[in-house]
C-alpha positions as CSV (number, residue, x, y, z in Angstrom):
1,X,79.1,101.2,80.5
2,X,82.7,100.0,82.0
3,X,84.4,103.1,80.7
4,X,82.0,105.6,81.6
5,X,82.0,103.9,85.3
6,X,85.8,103.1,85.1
7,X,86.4,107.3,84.2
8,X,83.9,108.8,86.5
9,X,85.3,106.5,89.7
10,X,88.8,107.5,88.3
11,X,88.0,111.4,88.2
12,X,86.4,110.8,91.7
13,X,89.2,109.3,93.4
14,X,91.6,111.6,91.9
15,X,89.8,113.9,93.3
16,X,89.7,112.6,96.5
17,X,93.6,111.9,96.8
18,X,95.0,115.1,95.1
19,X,92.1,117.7,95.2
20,X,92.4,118.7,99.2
21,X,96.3,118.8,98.7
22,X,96.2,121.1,95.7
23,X,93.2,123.2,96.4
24,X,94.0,126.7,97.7
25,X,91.4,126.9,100.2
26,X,91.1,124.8,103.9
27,X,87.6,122.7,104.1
28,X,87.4,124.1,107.9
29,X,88.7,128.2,107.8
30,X,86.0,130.2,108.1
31,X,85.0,133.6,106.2
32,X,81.7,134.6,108.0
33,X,81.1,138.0,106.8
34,X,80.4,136.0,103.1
35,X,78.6,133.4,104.3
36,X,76.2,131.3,102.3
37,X,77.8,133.4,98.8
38,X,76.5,132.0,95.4
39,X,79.6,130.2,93.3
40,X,81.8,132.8,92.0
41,X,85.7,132.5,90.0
42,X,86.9,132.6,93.8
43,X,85.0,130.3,94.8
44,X,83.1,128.2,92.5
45,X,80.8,126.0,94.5
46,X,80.3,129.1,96.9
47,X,80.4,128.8,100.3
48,X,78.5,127.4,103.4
49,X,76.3,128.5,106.3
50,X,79.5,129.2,108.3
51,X,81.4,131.0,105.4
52,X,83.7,127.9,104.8
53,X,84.7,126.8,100.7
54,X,82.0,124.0,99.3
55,X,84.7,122.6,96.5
56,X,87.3,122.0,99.4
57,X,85.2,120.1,101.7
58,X,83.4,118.0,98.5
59,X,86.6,117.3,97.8
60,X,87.2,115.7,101.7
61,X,84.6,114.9,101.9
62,X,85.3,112.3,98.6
63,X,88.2,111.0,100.5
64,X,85.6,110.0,103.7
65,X,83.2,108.1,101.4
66,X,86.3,106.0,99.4
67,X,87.6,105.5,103.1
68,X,83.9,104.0,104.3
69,X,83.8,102.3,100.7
70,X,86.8,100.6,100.6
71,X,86.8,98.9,104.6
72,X,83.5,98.1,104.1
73,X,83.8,96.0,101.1
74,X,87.2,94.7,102.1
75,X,86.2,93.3,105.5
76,X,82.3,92.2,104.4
77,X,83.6,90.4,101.4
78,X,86.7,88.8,103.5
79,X,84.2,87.7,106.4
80,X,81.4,86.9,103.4
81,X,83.4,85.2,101.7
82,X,84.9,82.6,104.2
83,X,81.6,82.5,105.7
84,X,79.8,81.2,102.4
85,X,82.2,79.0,101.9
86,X,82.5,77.0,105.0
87,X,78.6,77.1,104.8
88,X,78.7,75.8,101.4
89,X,81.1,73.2,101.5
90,X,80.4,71.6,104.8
91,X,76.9,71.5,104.8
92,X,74.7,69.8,107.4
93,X,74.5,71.6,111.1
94,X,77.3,73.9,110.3
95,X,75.4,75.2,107.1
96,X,72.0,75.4,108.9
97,X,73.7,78.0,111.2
98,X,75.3,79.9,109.0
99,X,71.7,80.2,106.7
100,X,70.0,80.9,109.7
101,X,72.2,84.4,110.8
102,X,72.3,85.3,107.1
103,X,67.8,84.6,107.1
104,X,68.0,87.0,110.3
105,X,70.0,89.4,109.3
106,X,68.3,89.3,105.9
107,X,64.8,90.0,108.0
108,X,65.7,93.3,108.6
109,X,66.0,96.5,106.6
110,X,69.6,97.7,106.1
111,X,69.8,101.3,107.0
112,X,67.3,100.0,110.0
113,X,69.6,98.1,111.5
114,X,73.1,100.1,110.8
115,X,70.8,103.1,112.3
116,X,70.0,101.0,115.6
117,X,73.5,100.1,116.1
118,X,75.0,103.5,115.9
119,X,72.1,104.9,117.7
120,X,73.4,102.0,120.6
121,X,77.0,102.3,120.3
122,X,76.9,106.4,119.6
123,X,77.8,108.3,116.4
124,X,81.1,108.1,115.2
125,X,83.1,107.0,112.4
126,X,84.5,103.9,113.3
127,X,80.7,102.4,114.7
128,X,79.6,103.4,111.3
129,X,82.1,101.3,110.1
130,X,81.2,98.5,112.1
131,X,77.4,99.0,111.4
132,X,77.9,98.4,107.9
133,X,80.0,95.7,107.8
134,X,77.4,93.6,110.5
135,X,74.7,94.1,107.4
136,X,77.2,94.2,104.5
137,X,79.2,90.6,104.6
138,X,75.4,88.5,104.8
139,X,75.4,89.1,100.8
140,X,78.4,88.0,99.6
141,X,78.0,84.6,102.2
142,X,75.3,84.3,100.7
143,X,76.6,84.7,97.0
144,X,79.8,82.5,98.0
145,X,77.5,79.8,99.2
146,X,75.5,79.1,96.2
147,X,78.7,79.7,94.3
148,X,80.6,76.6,96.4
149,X,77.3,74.1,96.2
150,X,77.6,74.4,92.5
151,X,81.5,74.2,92.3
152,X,81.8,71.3,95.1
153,X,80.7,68.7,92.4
154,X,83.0,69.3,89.6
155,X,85.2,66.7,89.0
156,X,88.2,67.8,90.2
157,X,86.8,69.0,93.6
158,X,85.9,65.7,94.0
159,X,89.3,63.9,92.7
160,X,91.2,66.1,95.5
161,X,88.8,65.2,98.1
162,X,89.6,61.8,96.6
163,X,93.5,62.3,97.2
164,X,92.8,63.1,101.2
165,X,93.2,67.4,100.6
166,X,92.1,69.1,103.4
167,X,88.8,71.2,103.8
168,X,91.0,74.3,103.8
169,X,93.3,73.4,100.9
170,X,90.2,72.8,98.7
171,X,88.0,75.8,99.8
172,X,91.4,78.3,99.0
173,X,93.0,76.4,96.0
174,X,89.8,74.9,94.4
175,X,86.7,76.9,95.1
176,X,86.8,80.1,96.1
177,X,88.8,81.1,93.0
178,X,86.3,80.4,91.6
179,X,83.7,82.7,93.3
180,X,86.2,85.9,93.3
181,X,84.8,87.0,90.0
182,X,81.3,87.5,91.3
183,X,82.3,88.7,95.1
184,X,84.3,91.4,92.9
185,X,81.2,92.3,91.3
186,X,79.0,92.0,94.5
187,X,81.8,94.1,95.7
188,X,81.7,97.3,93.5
189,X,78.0,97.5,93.9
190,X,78.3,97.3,97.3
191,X,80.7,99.9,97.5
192,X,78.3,102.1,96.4
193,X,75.8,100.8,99.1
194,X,78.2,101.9,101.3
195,X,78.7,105.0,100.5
196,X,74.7,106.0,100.5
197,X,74.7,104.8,104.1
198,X,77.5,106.6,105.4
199,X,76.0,109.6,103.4
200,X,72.6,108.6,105.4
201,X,73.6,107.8,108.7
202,X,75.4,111.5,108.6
203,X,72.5,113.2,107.1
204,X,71.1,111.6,110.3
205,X,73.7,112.9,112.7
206,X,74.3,109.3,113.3
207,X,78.0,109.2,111.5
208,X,80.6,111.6,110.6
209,X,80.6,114.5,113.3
210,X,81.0,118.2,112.6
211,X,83.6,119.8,111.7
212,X,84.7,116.8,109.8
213,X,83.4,116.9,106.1
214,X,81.4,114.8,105.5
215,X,78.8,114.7,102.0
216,X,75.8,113.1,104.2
217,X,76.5,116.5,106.8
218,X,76.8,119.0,104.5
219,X,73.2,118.2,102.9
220,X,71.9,117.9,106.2
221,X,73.5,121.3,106.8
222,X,72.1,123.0,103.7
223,X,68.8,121.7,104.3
224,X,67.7,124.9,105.8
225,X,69.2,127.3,103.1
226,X,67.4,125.2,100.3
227,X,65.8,127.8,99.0
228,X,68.3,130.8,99.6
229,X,71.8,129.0,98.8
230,X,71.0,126.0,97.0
231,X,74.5,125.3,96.1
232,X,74.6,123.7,100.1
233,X,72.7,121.2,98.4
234,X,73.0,120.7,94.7
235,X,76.7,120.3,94.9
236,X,77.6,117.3,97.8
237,X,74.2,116.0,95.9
238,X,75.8,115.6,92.8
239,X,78.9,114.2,94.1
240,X,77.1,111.6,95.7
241,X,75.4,110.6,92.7
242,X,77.8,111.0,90.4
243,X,80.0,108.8,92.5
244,X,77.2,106.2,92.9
245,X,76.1,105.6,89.6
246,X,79.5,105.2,88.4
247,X,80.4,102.4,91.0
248,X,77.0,100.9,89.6
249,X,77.7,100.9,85.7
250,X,81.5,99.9,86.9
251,X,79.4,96.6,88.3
252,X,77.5,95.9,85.7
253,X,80.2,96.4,83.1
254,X,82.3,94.2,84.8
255,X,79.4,92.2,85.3
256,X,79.0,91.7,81.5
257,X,82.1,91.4,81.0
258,X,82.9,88.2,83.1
259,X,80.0,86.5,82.3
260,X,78.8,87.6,78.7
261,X,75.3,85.7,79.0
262,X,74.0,88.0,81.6
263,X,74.2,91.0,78.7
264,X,73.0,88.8,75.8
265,X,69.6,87.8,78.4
266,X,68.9,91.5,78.6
């Protein structure tokens, strides 16, 4: 399962960083007079509504969905992360807040609330960002924190807290270390996450604007050829999935392979 994730997230971001450079074909010229034509040698994912090449915008549109992927992880797992911890390890008043924004943000659907944020601050890119990284970080503070309340009473937590190190110097030399296995997990599964609500909140008009490529657009735009030029469809379809499940059997292999009891309990 760790191969077959590791090769298709390989082949996808290959694609993403080489295929627009090396394709023949712009993602935005236009070729009206053979629009919506069924995938031929010249072009083999055909071409859309507006008479524009399928494979070339998949293929931006690949390097959109690593680019949501990627900051979305990196900032909810660095804000996650820190969060948990100081949660965790100080406990009392400070820990109560902390729960208590996690419990809220917890109380509402996902997509919900990233839609009612970029329906407030107005579609774009960057508000997408922003809307899922205010629901993505509350899972890995959440993961962090139990992680820290378990690692806080090993012995040699204790002995430095004994020896006057500071808060900070225990939390980065002591504990979190030991939680970066699992928020690596958390973090390829979230990836994925990511990617279906950037995919969503575009399908919704919500995120990436036109004529930008964008997978979640480019099904919205075939919806009304499904039946004529499926190809609008099937093909940013299968990209998505195909990119999805393998950032899912990436996390679980990885999964299994740092912590071997969670495949033998299967």
């Amino acid at each position: 399962m760790l191969r077959v994730g590791a090769a298709l997230v390989g082949v996808a971001l290959l694609a993403a960083l080489v295929g627009p450079v090396v394709t023949p074909w712009d993602p935005a010229s236009q070729e009206l007079a053979l629009r919506l034509a069924a995938p031929s040698l010249a072009h083999p994912f055909g071409l859309d509504e507006l008479g524009r090449d399928i494979l070339a915008r998949v293929l931006a549109g690949a390097r959109i969905s690593f680019l949501v992927g990627l900051t979305v992880v990196t900032v909810s797992a660095t804000v996650g992360t820190m969060l948990g911890a100081i949660a965790g390890y100080a406990g009392g008043r400070v820990d109560d807040v902390i729960s208590r924004v996690i419990d809220i943000l917890l109380a509402f659907p996902g997509l919900l609330l990233a839609i009612a944020l970029v329906a407030v601050l107005g579609p774009s890119l960057v508000n997408v960002l922003f809307a899922l990284t205010i629901i993505g970080w509350v899972g890995y503070a959440r993961l962090v924190r139990g992680q820290v309340l378990r690692a806080r009473e090993f012995e040699y937590v204790q002995a430095a807290r004994a020896l006057g190190a500071s808060m900070t110097r225990i939390l980065l030399k002591h504990i979190i270390p030991t939680a970066i296995p699992a928020v690596i997990v958390q973090g390829t599964l979230g990836m994925a996450g990511a990617i279906i609500g950037e995919a969503s909140l575009s399908f919704l008009g919500l995120g990436v604007q036109p004529p930008t490529p964008s997978w979640g657009t480019m099904l919205n735009g075939g919806r009304a050829h499904i039946l004529d030029a499926p190809h609008l469809t099937i093909f940013p379809g299968l990209a998505i999935a195909l990119l999805v499940l393998g950032l899912n059997f990436l996390g679980d292999g990885l999964r299994d392979r740092i912590d071997p009891r969670s495949e033998s309990g299967r």
